[in-house]
C-alpha positions as CSV (number, residue, x, y, z in Angstrom):
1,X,3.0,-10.9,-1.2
2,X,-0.9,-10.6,-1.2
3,X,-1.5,-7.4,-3.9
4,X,-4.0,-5.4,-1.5
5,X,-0.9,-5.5,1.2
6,X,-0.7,-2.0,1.6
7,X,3.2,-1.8,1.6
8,X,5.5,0.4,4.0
9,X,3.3,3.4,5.2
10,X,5.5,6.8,3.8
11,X,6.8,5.2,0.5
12,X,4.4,2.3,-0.5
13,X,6.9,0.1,-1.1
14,X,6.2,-3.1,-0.9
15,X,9.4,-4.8,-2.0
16,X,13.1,-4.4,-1.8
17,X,13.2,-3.2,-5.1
18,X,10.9,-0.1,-4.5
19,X,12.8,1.9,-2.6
20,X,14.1,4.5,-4.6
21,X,17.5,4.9,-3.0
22,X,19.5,3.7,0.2
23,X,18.6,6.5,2.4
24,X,14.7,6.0,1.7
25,X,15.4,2.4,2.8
26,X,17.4,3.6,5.8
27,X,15.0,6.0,7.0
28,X,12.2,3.1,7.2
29,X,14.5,1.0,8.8
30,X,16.0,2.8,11.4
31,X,13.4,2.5,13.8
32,X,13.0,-1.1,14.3
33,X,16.7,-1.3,14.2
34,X,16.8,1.1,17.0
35,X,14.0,-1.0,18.6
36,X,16.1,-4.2,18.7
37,X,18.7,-2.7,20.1
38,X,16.8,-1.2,23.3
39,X,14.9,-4.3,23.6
40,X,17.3,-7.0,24.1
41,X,19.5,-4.0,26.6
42,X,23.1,-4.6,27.9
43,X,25.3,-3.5,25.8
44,X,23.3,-3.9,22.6
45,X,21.6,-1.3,24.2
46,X,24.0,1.6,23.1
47,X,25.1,2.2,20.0
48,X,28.7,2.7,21.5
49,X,29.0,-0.2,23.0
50,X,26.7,-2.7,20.8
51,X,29.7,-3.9,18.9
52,X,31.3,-5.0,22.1
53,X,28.4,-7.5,22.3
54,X,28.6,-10.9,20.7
55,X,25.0,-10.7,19.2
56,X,25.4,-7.7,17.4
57,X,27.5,-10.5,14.8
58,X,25.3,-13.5,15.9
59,X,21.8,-12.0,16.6
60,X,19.4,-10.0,14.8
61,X,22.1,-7.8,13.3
62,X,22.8,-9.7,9.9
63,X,19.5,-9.6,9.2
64,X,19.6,-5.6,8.7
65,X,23.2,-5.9,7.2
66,X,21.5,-8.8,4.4
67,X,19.1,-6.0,3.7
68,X,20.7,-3.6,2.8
69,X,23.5,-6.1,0.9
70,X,20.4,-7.0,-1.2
71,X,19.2,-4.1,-1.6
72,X,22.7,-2.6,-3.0
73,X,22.9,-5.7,-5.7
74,X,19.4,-4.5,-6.6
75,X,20.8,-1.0,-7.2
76,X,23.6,-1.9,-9.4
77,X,21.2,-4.3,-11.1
78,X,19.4,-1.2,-12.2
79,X,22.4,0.3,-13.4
80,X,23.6,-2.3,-16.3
């Protein structure tokens, strides 16, 4: 990335590996996860029903699940 991108607006971060712990990570990501899920409605549209619907697996869902994967290896990177 570009250096003058300003990063994520309460931590700075402007890579995976700047977040200082999951729940830092978590709290920035929450609310375009929450966004996704009231945007494409049904039963996506719920978090008690969301798992009922196939896209959860096949949609937009992996991609916060690969996040947070990748950010995990990164933490045990650090710890070796």
């Amino acid at each position: 990335m570009h250096s003058n991108f300003p990063g994520e607006p309460v931590t700075g971060a402007r890579k995976l590996a700047d977040f200082v712990n999951a729940n830092q990570l978590g709290c920035c990501l929450v609310y375009p996860h929450n966004e996704w899920h009231r945007t494409i409605g049904g039963a996506m549209g719920s978090t008690a029903t969301a798992i009922a619907d196939p896209i959860f697996y096949f949609g937009v869902h992996w991609h916060i699940d690969r996040v947070f994967d990748e950010f995990k290896l990164i933490q045990s990177e650090r710890a070796v």
